[in-house]
N, C-alpha and C positions, 0 to 999 in steps of 0.2 A: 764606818769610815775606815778607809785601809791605804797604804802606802803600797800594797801591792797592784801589778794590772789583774784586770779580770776580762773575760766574756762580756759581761755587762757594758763594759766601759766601750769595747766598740762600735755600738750601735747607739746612735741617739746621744753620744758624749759631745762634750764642749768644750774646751780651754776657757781658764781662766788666768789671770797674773793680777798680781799686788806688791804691792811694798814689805807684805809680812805677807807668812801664809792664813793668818787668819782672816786678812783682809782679802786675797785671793777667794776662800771659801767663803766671805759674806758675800763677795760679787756672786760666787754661785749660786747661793742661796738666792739673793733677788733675783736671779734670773727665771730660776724655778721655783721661785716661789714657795720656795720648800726649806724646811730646817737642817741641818746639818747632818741628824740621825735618819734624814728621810734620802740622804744621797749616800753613791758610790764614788769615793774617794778616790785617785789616783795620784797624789804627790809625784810631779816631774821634776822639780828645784825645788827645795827648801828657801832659796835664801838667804839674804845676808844681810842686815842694815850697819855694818860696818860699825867705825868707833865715833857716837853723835854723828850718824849721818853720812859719815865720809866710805864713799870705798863700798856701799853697799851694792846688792843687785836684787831685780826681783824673785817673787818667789811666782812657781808654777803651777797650775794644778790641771787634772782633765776631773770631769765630774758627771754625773749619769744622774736619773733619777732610780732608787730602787726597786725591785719589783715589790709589790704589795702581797704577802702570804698572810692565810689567818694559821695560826696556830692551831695543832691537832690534839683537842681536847676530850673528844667525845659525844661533844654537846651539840645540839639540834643547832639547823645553820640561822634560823632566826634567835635564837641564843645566846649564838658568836654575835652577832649583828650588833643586838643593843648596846654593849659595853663599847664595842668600838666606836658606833654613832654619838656616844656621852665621850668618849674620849676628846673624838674631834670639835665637838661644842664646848669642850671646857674652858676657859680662859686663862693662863696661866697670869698669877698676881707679877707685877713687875717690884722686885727684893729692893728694900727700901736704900735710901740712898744711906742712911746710918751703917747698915750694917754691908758697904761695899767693900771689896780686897784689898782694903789699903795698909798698910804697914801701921802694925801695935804690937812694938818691942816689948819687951819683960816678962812674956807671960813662959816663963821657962825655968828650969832647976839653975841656979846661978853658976854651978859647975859648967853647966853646959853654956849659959850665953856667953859666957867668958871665953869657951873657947870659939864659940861662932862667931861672937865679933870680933877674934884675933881673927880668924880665919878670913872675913870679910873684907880687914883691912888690910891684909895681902893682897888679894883678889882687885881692890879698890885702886890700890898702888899700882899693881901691875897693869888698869884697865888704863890710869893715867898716863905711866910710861908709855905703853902701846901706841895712844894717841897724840903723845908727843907734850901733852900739857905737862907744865911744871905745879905742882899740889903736893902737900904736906899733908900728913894725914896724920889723925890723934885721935885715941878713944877718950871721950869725955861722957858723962852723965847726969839726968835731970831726974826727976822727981819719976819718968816713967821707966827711967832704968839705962844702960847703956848705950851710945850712937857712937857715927862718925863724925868729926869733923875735918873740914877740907880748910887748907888756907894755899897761901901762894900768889905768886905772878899770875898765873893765867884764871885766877878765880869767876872771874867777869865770866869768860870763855866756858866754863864748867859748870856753873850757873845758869845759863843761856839768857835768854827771851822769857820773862816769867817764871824763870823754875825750869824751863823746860831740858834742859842737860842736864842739869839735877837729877830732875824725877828720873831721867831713860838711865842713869849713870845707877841708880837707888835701887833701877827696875832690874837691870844687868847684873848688878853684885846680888841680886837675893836669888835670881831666877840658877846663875851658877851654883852659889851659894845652896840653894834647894837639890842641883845632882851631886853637890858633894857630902852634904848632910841628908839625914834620914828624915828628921823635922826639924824646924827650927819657927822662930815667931816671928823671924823676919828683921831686917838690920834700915834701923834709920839714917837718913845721911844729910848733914848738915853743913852750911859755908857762911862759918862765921857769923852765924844769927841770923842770915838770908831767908830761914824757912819762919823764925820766930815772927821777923819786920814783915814778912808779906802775909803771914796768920791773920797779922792787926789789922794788917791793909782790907785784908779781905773782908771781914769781921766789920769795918768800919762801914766798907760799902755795901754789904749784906742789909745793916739797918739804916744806912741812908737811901737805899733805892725799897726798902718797904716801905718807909715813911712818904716815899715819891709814891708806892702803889696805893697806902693808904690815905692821902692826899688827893691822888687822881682817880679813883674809885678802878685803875685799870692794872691788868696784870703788867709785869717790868723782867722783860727778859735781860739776862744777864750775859756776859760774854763767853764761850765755850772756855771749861775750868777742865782741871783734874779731876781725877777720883777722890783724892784728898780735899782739894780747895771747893767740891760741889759737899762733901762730907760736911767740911764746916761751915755754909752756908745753912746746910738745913739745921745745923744741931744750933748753929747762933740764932736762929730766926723760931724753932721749935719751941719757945714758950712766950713768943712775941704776941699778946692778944688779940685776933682779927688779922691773922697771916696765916697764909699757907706755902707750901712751896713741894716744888715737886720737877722734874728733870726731863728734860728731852731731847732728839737727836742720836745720834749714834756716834760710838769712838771715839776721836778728839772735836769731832762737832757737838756733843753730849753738854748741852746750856743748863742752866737752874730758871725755874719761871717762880716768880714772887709774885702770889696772886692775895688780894685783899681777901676775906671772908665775905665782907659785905657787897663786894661786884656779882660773887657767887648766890648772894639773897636775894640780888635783884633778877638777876635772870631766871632765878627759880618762880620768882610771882609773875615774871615778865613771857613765859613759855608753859604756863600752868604747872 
């Protein structure tokens, strides 16, 4: 995948556009069918989703499929063959939803996190002046180590719909945060106990709608979550007896499904 044009790209390319460019390159992907390491990239606009939303514009791409080479190895061409035909029968595992990118502060030399979340809550301050919101910012800490917290008039505002200004506000100061540092573990961002009260929320209805799946013998999909809030859905429901649970959908469509064990018994007797 390349930002540059090529040869390739003239023949048999396509436009694409999204909101991001990753979402640009998934329309590609569906269209060909193919994964991202299997096309030629051409990046026209990157992009911009502005400050929450505002002011942004889409991103662009042209896309090809690539040409398929086998590697010159030496080896007889029925040889080459086999490893490639296992390649493309292999199924890759989908990475559990515990271990997804979601922010887990402290794991760092305390010299150092000290100065990444000074550094963050510049970055943090500045992202709010930009946008106009009024937010106070203060480094406070729990039991996992150092965060942000936000307060202020426009809290609501910064906040959003669920978390959701939150989370992109969280996603933006670390993603900066990562070109201005080498590594870092990543800076949590908090509004006045917002993240803690919606934890419980979550956590609450994680085991009231298992109790509905294990009650109706049927699986109970849930409403498209975060990375974070599908994280502790599994991890609260992970040692619930006769529960399962596991994720579907793509992107911000991405649901959690609460399936019984026992629905799963019946249809194994039920289909031999």
């Amino acid at each position: 995948m390349t930002g540059n044009k090529s040869s390739a790209l003239t023949q048999g390319s396509k436009e694409f556009d999204g909101k991001t460019l990753d979402y640009a390159i998934e329309a590609a992907c569906k269209y060909f069918k193919a994964k991202p390491d299997d096309l030629e990239i051409n990046i026209l606009t990157r992009g911009s989703t502005g400050i929450f939303g505002l002011g942004g514009r889409k991103a662009k791409i042209q896309a090809v499929l690539k040409e398929l080479t086998l590697p010159v190895t030496g080896k007889k061409p029925e040889e080459e063959n086999a490893p490639i035909e296992a390649e493309a029968n292999r199924v890759t595992p989908e990475i559990p939803e515990s271990e997804e990118d979601v922010i887990e502060p402290g794991k760092e030399a305390p010299e150092d996190r000290d100065k990444h979340i000074s550094l963050a809550m510049e970055i943090t301050e500045e992202l709010l002046n930009m946008a106009g919101l009024a937010g106070q910012v203060e480094i406070k800490a729990d039991e996992e180590g150092p965060y942000l917290d936000i307060s202020g008039e426009d809290l609501s505002l910064i906040i959003g719909k669920e978390g959701q200004n939150l989370n992109a506000l969280e996603y933006i100061v670390n993603r900066i945060l990562r070109h201005r540092v080498e590594s870092h573990a990543g800076v949590k961002l908090e509004a006045q106990g917002y993240r803690e009260k919606r934890e419980k929320s979550i956590s609450l209805l994680a085991h009231r709608m298992a109790k509905k799946a294990q009650k109706t013998g049927r699986a109970v999909t849930l409403q498209p979550l975060g990375a974070r809030e599908r994280r502790l859905v599994h991890l609260t429901l992970k040692n619930v007896k006769g529960i399962r649970t596991h994720s579907v959908g793509e992107g911000i469509m991405r649901k959690v499904v609460i399936n019984p064990a026992r629905s799963r018994q019946r249809n194994t007797k039920k289909y031999g």
